[in-house]
N, C-alpha and C positions, 0 to 999 in steps of 0.2 A: 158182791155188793150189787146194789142198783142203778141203773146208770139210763139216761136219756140218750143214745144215738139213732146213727143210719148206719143199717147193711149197704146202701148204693147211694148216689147221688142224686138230686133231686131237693124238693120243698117241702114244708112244716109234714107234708102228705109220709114223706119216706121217716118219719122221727118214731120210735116205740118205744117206751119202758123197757126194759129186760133186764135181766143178769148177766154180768160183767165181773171179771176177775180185778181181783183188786191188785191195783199197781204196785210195782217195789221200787223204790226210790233207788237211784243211781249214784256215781257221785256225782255232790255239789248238789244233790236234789233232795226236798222236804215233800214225808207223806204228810196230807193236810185230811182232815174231816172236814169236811164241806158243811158248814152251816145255809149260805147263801152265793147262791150263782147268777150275775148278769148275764143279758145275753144281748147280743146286736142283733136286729133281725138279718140284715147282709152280710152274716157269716155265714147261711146255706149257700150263695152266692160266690167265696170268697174259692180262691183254687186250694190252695193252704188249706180248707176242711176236707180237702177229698185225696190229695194228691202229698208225697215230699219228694223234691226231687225227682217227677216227671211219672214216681211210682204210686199207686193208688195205696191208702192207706184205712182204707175201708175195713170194719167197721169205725164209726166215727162219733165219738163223744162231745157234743157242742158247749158250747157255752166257755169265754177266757176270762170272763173277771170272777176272782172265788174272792170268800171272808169266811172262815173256818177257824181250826183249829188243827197245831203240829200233833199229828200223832205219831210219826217215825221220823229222825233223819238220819242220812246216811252218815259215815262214821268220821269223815271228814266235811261235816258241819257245823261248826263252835258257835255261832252265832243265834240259831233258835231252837229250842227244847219242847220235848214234849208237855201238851199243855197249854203252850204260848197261842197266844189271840193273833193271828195274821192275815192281809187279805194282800191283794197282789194283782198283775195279769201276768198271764199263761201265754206262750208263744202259738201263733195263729195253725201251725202246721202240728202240734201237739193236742195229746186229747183232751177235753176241756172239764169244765167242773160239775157240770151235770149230772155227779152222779155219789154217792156216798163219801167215795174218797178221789180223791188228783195229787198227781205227785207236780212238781213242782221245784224250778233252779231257784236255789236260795236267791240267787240274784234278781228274783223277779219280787222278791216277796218285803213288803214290811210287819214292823207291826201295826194293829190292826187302832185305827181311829177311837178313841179312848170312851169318845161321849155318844156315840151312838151306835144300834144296832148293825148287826150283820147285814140282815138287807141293804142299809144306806151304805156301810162300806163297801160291801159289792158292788154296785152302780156307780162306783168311784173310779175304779183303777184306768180303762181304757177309753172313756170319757174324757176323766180328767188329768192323766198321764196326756191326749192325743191335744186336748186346749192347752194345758203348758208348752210340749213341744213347739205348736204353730204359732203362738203365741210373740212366745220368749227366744225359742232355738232359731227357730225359721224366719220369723216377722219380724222378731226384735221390737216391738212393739214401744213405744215409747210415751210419756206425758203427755199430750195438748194434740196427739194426734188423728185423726177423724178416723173410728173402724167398723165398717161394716159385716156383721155374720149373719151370714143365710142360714136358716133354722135355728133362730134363735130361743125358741124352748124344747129343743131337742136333748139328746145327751151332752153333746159335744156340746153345743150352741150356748148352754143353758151359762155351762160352767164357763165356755170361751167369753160370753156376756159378763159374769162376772170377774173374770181376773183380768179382761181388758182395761174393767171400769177403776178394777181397786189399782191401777197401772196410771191411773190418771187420764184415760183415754177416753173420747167422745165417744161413746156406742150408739151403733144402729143398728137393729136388728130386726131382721123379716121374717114373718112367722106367717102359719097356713090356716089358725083357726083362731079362737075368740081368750086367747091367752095375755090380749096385748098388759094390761095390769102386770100379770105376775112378771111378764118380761122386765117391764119399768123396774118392777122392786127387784130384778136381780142390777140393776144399775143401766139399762138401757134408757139413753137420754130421747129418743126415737125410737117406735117400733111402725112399721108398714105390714100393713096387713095384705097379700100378695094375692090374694081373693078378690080386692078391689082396685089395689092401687099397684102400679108397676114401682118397682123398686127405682129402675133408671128411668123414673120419669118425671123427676123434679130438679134435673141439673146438677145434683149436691155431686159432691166429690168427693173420694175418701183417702188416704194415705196408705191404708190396708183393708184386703176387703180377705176375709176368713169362709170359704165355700165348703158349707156339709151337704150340700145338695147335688150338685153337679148338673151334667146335661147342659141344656141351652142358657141354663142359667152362670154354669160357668163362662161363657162365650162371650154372654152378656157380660158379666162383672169385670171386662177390660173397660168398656167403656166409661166406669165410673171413677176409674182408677185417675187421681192424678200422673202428670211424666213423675217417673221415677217411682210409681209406688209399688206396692207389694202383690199382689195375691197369691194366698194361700189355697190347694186344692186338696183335698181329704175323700174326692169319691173317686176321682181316675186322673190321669194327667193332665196338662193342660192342650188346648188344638198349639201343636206345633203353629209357629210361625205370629203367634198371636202377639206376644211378649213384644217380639222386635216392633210390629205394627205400631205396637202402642207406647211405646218406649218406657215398658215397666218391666222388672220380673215375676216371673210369674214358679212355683216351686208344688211339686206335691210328694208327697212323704208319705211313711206307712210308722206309725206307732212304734215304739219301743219300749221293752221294759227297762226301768229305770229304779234302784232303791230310793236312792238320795232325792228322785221328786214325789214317791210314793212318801216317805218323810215330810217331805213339805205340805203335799195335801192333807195329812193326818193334822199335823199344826194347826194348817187351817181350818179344817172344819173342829178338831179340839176348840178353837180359838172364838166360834160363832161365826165365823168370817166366809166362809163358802155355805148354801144351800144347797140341798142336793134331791131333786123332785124325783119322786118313786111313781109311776103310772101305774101299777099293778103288780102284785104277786099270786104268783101260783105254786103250787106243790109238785116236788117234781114229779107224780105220780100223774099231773096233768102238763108237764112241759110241752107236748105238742100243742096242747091250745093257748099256751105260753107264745110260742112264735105265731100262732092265728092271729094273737091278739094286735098286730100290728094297726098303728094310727087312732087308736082307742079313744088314747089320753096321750099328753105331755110327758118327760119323764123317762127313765132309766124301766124296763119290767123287769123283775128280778125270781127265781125259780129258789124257793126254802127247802133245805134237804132238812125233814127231820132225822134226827139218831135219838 
């Protein structure tokens, strides 16, 4: 098959096309055809693409969110069949969809979103899998309460903006370029444009503040925080010591695959109820300039395998 990795570690620089052996499903694990593969640009970044368990795992197949098709499962998998429409995310430390075929633990996988393409399904799973968990799991987010997300037309941001909003919750949402409209229509009652305006520079307060950015901007996002509220951190921990300061908590987490919220998302977006913005697609035969593409446009980029 064809597959996008790296021989060594490194940036978009170490990515090539080549030939790659096609996987054999294990148990509990579904071969899929890759129609359409997301990609986070800070998974070349991530230790999980290069390493398991402290052993390099070189070469390296990128890309975890697929929307394909079952073409094999192993003999104990009752639940999807050859044929079946599924999309899913792929565990960080496994090799990823990038490439003709990815095998795939049943457990990660649903079926695949009924009313729209591959593409949009793909740009679904680890976006909108990581805004439910911080959301719901972690924030507990509730009606009438004030929520701030930092990149709020990003992947995560986009969809965190909307299921805060359909949650009943006041959204606020900071973004870096000239996007503020489309934020509004995903349910952002506020958007700060961070270009001109300081986020914490209007006193406001929030209940939960959702950080896809990180850096000094997490550091910052204690002080917006009322006593007792929440933040969420999705790019690295938070600075020890900070939580107690401020007499909030403060939580960072790393994504999980999930059937039963990949189920829910498919509902949703079946339902018109989630949007889900695509930035660009390229063919896998150009997936290196797939990860150049970074800060383009808004939006999930998404790499189209044809077969």
């Amino acid at each position: 098959m064809t597959a996008l990795r790296a021989q060594h570690r490194g940036g978009p620089e170490v990515l090539v096309v080549e030939s790659a052996q096609v996987p054999v499903p294990g148990p509990g694990e579904v071969l899929v055809a890759v129609k359409a593969a997301a990609i986070t640009f800070d998974e070349l970044t991530w230790e999980e693409t290069w390493t398991r368990d402290g052993v390099s795992r070189t070469p390296s197949i990128v890309s975890h969110e697929v929307s394909g098709v079952v073409a094999e499962t192993a003999s104990d998998v009752t639940d999807f069949h050859s044929g079946d429409e599924v999309y899913g995310l792929i565990d960080f430390d496994r090799d990823g969809a990038a490439a003709d075929f990815v095998t795939v633990p049943a457990t990660g996988l649903a079926a695949k979103p009924a009313t729209v393409s591959h593409v949009v399904a793909a740009a679904l799973p680890l976006a909108g899998l990581t805004a439910l968990q911080a959301l719901v799991d972690h924030a507990a987010v509730r009606a009438g309460e004030r929520v701030l997300v930092h990149g709020g037309s990003g992947g995560v941001g986009a969809l965190a903006v909307q299921l805060a909003a359909q949650r009943g919750a006041e959204v606020t949402a900071t973004v870096r370029s000239d996007v503020a409209d489309l934020v509004r229509g995903f349910g952002a009652r506020h958007v700060i444009d961070t270009r001109s305006t300081d986020f914490d520079a209007s006193g406001a307060t929030y209940d939960v503040v959702l950080d896809t950015v990180g850096g000094e901007i997490s550091d910052r996002s204690f002080g917006v925080l009322r006593s007792g509220g929440r933040l969420i951190a999705l790019v690295a921990p938070p600075t020890p010591g900070k939580a107690e300061e401020y007499e909030v908590t403060a939580t960072f987490f790393i994504v999980t695959a999930n059937r039963d919220q990949l189920v829910e998302f498919a509902a949703l977006v079946d339902a018109g109820a989630l949007h889900v913005e695509i930035a660009q697609t390229f063919p896998l035969a150009q997936g290196k300039e797939a990860f150049e593409s970074r800060g383009r446009r808004p939006g999930k980029t998404v790499i189209v395998v044809p077969h």
